[in-house]
Steps between C-alpha positions, in 0.01 A plus 500: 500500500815331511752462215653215600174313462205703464370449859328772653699675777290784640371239817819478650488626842304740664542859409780549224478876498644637792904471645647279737812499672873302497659632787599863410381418156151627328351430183190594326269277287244595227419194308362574176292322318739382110386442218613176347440555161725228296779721326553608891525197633909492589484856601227422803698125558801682512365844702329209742791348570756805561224647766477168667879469525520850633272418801671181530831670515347713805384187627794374506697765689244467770541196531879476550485835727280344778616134447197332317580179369228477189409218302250454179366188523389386156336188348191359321157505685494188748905440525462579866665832569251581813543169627903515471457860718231406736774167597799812489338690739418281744868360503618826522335732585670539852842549346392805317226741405279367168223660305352430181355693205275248357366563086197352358263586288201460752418436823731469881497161526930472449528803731259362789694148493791705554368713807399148642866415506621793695631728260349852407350470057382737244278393251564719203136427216633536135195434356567492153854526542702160492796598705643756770680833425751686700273809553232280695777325693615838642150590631502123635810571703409825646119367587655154653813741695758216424711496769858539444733212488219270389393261261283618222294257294331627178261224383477587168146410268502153358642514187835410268503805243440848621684535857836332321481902374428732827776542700318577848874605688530173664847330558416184303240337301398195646302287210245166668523194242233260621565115384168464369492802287782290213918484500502726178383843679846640495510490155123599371504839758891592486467865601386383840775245550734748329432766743415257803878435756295229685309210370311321768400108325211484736229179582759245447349274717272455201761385265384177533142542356617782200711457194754775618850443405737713717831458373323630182349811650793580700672487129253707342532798820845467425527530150261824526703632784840376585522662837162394666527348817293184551302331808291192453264475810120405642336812717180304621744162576796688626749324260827740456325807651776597706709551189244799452445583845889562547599638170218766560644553879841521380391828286284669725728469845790569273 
């Protein structure tokens, strides 16, 4: 169970007790099951959270060693992550090596939309679990072989709370703000927007038919995060993309 939010983890991935490899580097797993008994409850939340970090932090080094650009895409169910990297990897796609880690709690449907598109997925079954952890994302890497000097997308689960909290190694958060889902986001989930360098306004072709003030969400981001870069744009119309599409280039080539 998790103590961040008392989903179940033990579903993540395929077989959690065995080692896998970062490079020269080798590290052995034996997940326990914890007892979450109340008067231990910051103990496991904070035991959870230093393991995760330390698989991260090897994530990480891989990831700069061999030149893997990573991203955790995050967002509410429905904001349209998959769509916004099914349109990314058919603009680019021949500029640079892409593969995807996708996280739900069921079913390949995100990961087979992306294999449609041209790029190599993952689909990573939480089942209980409401969000992606560091451990399961270096399995993901080593079962996908990400080539170097590539683009990595992690498509995190649907969800505003619990990934704001699991670092996975990538080089930014990346958070999804749909206009339909309400301006005031930023400020009633502010860990995500907190820890989020990247806030993609997406849909905004719709802003016509919502009640979605922008100015005023762009106000609330900022006032929960100061430094968080900003992109309004419409995947499925096409509006701003390259604002996306070159940002994103401008990282991985560089």
């Amino acid at each position: 169970m998790c103590g961040i939010c008392g989903c179940g983890q033990t579903e993540q991935k395929h077989d959690h007790n065995h080692s896998h490899e970062h490079g020269s580097d080798t590290h052995e797993h034996n997940h326990d099951s914890v007892d979450l008994g109340a008067e231990r409850l910051v103990q496991v939340e904070q035991a959870l959270l230093s393991k995760n970090n330390s698989y991260a932090d090897q994530n990480r080094s891989y990831f700069q060693e061999h030149h893997i650009f990573a991203l955790n895409l995050v967002s509410s169910p429905g904001a349209g992550k998959t769509t916004l990297l099914v349109e990314t990897i058919k603009q680019l796609k021949d500029q640079f090596p892409i593969a995807v880690i996708e996280g739900d709690q069921q079913t390949e449907h995100d990961a087979e939309r992306i294999r449609a598109s041209g790029a190599p997925a993952l689909q990573i079954n939480t089942g209980r679990a409401c969000h992606l952890d560091a451990h399961a994302i270096g399995h993901a890497v080593m079962d996908l072989k990400v080539a170097d000097n590539s683009f990595l997308a992690i498509e995190n689960v649907g969800n505003l709370v619990c990934p704001a909290s699991f670092d996975l190694g990538e080089a930014h958060k990346v958070v999804v703000l749909s206009v339909t889902e309400g301006d005031d986001k930023p400020l009633k989930y502010p860990d995500m927007f907190h820890a989020a360098d990247l806030m993609l306004i997406n849909k905004i072709d719709l802003l016509p038919y919502v009640d979605f003030d922008v100015e005023r969400c762009i106000q609330y981001a900022k006032q929960v995060n100061p430094d968080i870069q900003i992109m309004q744009l419409s995947t499925t119309k096409g509006t701003n993309f390259s604002d996306w599409t070159t940002w994103l280039s401008d990282r991985v080539i560089s």
